[in-house]
C-alpha positions in Angstrom: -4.0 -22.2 -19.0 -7.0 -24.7 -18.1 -10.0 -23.6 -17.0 -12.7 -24.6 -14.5 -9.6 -25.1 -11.9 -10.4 -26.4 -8.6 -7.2 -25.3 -6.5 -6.8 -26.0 -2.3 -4.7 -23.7 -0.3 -3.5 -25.2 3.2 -4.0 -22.8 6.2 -6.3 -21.3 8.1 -5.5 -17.4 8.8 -5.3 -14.1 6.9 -2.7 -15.2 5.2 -4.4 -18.0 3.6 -7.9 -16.3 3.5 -6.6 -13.2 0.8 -4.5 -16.2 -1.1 -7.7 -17.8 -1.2 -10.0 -14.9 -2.3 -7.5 -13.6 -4.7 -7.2 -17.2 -6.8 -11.2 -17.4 -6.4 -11.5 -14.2 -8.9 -9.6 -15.9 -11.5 -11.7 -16.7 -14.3 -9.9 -19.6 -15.0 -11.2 -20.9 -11.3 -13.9 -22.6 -10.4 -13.6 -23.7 -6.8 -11.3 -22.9 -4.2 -11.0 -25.5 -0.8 -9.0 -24.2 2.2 -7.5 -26.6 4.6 -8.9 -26.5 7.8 -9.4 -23.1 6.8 -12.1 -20.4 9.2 -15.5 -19.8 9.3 -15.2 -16.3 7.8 -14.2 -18.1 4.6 -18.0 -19.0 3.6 -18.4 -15.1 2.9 -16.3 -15.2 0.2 -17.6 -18.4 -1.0 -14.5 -20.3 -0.2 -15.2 -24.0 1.3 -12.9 -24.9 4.7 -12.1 -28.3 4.8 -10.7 -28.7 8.6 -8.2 -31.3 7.5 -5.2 -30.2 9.7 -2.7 -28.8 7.6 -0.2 -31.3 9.0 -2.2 -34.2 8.2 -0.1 -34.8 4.7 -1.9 -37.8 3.8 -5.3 -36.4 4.1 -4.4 -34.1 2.6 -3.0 -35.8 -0.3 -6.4 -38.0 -0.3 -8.4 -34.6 -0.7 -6.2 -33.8 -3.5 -7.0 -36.8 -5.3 -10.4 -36.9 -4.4 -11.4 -33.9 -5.8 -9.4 -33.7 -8.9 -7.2 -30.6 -7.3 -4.7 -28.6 -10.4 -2.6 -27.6 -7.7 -2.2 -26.8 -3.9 -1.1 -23.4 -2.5 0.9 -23.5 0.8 0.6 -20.8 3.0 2.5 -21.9 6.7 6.3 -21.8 6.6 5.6 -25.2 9.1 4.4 -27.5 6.5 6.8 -26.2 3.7 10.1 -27.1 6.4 7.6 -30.6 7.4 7.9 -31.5 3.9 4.7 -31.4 2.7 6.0 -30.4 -1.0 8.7 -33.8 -1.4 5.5 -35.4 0.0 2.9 -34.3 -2.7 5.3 -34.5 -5.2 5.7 -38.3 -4.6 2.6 -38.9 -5.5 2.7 -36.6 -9.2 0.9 -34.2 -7.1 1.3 -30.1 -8.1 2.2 -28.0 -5.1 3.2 -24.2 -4.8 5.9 -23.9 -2.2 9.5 -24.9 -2.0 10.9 -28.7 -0.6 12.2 -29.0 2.7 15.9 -28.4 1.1 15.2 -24.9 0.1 12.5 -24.3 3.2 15.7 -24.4 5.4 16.4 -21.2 4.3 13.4 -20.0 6.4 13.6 -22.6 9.2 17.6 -22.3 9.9 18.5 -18.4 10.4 22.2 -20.1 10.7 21.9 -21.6 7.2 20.0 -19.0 5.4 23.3 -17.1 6.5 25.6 -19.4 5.5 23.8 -19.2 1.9 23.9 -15.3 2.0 28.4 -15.0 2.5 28.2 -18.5 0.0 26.7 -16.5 -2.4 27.5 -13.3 -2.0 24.7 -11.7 -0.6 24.9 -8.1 1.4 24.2 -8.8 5.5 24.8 -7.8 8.9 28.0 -9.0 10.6 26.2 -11.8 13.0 27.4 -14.5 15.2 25.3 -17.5 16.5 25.0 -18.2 20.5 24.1 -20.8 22.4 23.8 -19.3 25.8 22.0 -16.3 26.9 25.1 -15.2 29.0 27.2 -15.3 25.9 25.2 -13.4 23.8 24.8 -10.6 26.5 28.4 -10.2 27.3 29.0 -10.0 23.1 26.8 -7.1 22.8 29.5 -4.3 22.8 31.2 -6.0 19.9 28.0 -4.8 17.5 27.0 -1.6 18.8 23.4 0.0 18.6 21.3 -0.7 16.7 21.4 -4.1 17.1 19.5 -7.0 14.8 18.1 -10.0 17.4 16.7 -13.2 16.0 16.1 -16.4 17.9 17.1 -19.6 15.3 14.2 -21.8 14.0 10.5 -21.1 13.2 9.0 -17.9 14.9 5.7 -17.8 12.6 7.6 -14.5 11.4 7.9 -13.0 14.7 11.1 -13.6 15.5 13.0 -10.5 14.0 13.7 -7.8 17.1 15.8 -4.5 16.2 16.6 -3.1 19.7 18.0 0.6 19.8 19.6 -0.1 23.4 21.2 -2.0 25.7 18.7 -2.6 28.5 16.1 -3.7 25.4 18.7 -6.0 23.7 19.5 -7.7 27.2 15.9 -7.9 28.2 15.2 -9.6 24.7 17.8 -12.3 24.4 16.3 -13.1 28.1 12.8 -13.7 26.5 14.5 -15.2 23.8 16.3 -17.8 25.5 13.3 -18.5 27.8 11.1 -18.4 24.5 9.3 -15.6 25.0 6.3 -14.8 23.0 6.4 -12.0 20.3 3.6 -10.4 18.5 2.9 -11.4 14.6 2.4 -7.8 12.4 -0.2 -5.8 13.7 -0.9 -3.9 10.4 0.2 -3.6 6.8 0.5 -1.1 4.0 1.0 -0.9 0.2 3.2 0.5 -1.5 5.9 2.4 0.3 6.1 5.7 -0.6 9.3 6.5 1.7 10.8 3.5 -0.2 12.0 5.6 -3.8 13.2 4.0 -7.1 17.0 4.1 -6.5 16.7 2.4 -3.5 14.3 -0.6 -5.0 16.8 -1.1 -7.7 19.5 -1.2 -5.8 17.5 -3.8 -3.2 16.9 -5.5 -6.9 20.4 -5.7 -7.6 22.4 -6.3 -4.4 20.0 -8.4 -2.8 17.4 -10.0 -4.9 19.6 -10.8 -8.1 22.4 -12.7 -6.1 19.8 -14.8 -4.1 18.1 -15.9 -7.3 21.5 -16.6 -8.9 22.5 -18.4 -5.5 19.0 -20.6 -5.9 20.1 -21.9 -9.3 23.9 -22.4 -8.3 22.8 -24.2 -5.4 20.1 -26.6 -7.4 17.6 -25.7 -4.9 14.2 -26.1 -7.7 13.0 -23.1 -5.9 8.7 -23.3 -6.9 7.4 -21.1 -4.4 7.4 -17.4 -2.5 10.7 -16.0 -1.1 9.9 -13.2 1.3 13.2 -10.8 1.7 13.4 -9.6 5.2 15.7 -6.8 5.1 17.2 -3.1 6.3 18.6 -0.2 4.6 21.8 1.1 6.1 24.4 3.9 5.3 26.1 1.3 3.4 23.6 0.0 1.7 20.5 -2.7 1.6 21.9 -5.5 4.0 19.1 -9.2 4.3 18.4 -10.1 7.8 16.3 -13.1 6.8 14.6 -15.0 4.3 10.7 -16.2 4.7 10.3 -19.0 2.0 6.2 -18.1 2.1 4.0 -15.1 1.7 4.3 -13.1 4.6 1.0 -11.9 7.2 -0.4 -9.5 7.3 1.6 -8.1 4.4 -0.5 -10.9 2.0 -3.3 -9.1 2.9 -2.4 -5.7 1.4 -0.4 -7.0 -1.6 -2.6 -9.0 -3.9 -5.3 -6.7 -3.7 -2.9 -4.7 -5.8 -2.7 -7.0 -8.5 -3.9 -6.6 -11.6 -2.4 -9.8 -13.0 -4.1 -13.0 -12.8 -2.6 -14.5 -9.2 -4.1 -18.1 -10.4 -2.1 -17.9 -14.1 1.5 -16.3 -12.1 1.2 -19.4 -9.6 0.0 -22.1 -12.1 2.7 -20.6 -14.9 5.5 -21.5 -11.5 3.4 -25.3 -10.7 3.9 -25.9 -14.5 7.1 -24.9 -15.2 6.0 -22.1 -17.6 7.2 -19.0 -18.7 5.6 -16.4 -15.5 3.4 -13.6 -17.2 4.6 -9.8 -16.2 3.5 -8.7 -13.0 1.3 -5.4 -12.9 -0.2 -3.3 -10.3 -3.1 -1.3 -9.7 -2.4 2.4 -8.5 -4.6 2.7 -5.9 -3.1 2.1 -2.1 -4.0 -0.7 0.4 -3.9 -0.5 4.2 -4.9 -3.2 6.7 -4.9 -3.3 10.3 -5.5 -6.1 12.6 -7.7 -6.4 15.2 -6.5 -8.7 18.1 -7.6 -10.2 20.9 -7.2 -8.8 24.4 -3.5 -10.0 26.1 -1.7 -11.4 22.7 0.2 -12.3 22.4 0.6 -13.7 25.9 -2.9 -14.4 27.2 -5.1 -15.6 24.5 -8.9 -14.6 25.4 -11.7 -15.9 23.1 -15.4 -16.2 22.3 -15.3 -11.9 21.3 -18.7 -11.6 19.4 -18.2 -10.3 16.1 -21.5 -10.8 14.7 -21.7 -9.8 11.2 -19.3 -6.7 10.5 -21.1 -4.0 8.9 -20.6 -3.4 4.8 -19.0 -0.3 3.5 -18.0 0.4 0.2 -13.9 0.7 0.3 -13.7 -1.8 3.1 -12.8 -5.2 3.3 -12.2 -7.6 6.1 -10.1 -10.1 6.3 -11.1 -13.4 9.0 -8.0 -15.1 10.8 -8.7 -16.5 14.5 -12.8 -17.0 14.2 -15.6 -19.7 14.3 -18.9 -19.5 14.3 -21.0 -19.2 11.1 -20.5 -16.4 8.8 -23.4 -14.4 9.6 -22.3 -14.9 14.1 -18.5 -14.9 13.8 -17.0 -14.9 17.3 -13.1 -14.3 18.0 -10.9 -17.4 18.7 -7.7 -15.8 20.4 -4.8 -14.4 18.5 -5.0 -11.8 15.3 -8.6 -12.2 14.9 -8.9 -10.0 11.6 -7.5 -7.5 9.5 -9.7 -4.7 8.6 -8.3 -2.8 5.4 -9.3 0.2 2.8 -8.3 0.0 -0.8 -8.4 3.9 -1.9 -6.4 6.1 -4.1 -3.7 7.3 -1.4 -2.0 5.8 1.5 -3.8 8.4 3.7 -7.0 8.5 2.5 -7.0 4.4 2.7 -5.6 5.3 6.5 -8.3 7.6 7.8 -10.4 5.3 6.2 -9.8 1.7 8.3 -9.5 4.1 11.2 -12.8 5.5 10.7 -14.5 2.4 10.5 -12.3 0.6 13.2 -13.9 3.3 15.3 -17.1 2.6 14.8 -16.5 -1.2 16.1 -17.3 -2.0 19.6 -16.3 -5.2 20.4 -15.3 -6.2 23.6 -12.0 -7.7 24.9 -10.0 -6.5 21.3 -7.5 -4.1 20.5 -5.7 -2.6 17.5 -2.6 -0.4 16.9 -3.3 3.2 16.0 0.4 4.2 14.1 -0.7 1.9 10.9 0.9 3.9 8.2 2.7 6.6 10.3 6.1 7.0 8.5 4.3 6.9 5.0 1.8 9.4 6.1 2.7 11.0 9.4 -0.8 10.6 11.3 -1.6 8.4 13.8 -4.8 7.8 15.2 
């Protein structure tokens, strides 16, 4: 693998901010650009572009510019837009899968129609077009049921409600486009989760989809992010994400021991991937938000310049401001987590330190890690 890389990763949130500080400790990289990016990004010495990430042609001028290996995409909107057919016209590298294969994110219809195609283990599900009809088919599927509204939901969209008057008041919301909450917290790994049952999510679910990816000649270069459910009968997908998902990003490269620049650039080149390792130590991340999201989005919260503490890292979505005078910008404004030796002790840990915050007009969830560790704060 070169050396010296200058790589550009398109987005702007929490998402894109651990992609980007993750590639920046390669020692094959030299630079990393972020389009548009944030403002907390200086801090790690990553440089924000503001180019909108929709802007293909700019972007594609940056590119070239600036003599870029290879881009990393980090919105599920560009990737179904097309910004990977539109790079690779040009002999452009790009990490991410073509519009073809993005469908599988952007289509909840299709990405089921590839699942029975190809075998893979799901839900019974029927697709409605009216909220009256979806209501009146509820007693067909019993409870639990599995909602999810068709198209792009910025990976909000999935809603499991245990009854009735939840599943009705949902599909309501839903067909009136409701808004829904992105993750509010993330944790690595999952203890509750044990070795018989990741295997048999390997085989059942993972194995078929790769197997239906070649079958189907999709040239699949990118992330696919398995949404699924364990039941009595087994692991059952509910959805695929065809991009890193947030604020799970944020919790699973810091357990990488691997290289993340030589596993992407081994997947732009078309190379053998190197083995994936871990670190043992646990991650957990929460996300502070602004006051009334996701519904009323209230900005201008002064951050200032969090305080350091060894263990703690913070990562910037929703700010602007300079690094050293952040302010909030609406939305998940950052994700606060604790790298540690356990799941609990990385727990008390981001709740400690959350505690010590006071910042007007924000809010954070306090269950973070509950069914891995019982405690809730």
């Amino acid at each position: 693998m070169k050396d010296k890389l200058k790589i550009l990763v398109v987005g702007s949130g929490g998402r894109e901010f651990a992609v980007a500080r993750a590639l920046k400790k390669s020692t094959h990289v030299a630079e990393v650009f972020c389009t548009p990016g944030n403002s907390g990004m200086a801090a790690i010495g990553v440089k924000a572009t503001g180019i909108p990430e929709d802007d293909f042609k700019a972007l594609k001028d940056f590119a070239i510019k600036e003599d870029i290996a290879w881009t990393f995409v980090g919105p599920e909107d560009a990737l179904v837009a097309g910004i990977v057919d539109y790079f690779h016209a040009f002999d452009l590298k790009i990490f991410g899968p073509n519009a073809r294969a993005a469908q599988l994110e952007e289509s909840k219809d299709y990405a089921l129609q590839f699942m029975e195609k190809y075998q893979v283990p799901h839900p019974r599900y029927e697709t409605f077009q009216r909220v009256e009809t979806a209501i009146s088919a509820l007693p067909d599927f019993g409870l639990p049921v599995v909602l999810k509204e068709d198209g792009l939901a910025g990976g909000k969209g999935v809603i499991i409600a245990e009854d009735q008057e939840t599943a009705e008041i949902t599909l309501t919301e839903m067909f009136a486009k409701g808004p829904n909450t992105g993750g509010m917290g993330s944790y690595s790994p999952v203890p509750q989760l044990s070795q018989a049952e990741y295997q048999e999510i390997v085989d059942q679910l993972v194995e078929p989809t790769s197997k239906g990816l070649l079958a189907g000649g999709y040239d699949y270069h990118g992330v696919l992010y398995l949404g699924l459910m364990m039941t009595k009968q087994g692991p059952k997908m509910i959805e695929y994400n065809v991009r890193l998902g947030d604020p799970e990003t944020e919790v699973v490269l810091p357990r990488l021991k691997s290289d993340f620049a030589e596993l992407v650039a081994a997947c732009v080149n078309d190379e053998e991937m190197p083995s994936v390792e871990e670190k043992d130590e646990a991650v957990l991340g929460v996300i502070l938000a602004a006051e009334g999201y996701p519904k009323k989005l209230l900005k201008g919260q002064k951050l200032g310049q969090l305080p350091a503490e060894d263990g703690i890292f913070v990562d910037c979505a929703n700010v602007t401001g300079l690094a050293a005078d952040l302010a909030g910008s609406g939305g998940r404004i950052l994700m606060v987590r604790a790298e540690e030796a356990d799941l609990k002790e990385a727990q008390e840990h981001v709740y400690a330190y959350l505690a010590k915050l006071d910042i007007p007009q924000t809010f954070y969830r306090r269950d973070i890690g509950y069914r891995a560790t019982g405690k809730r704060f």
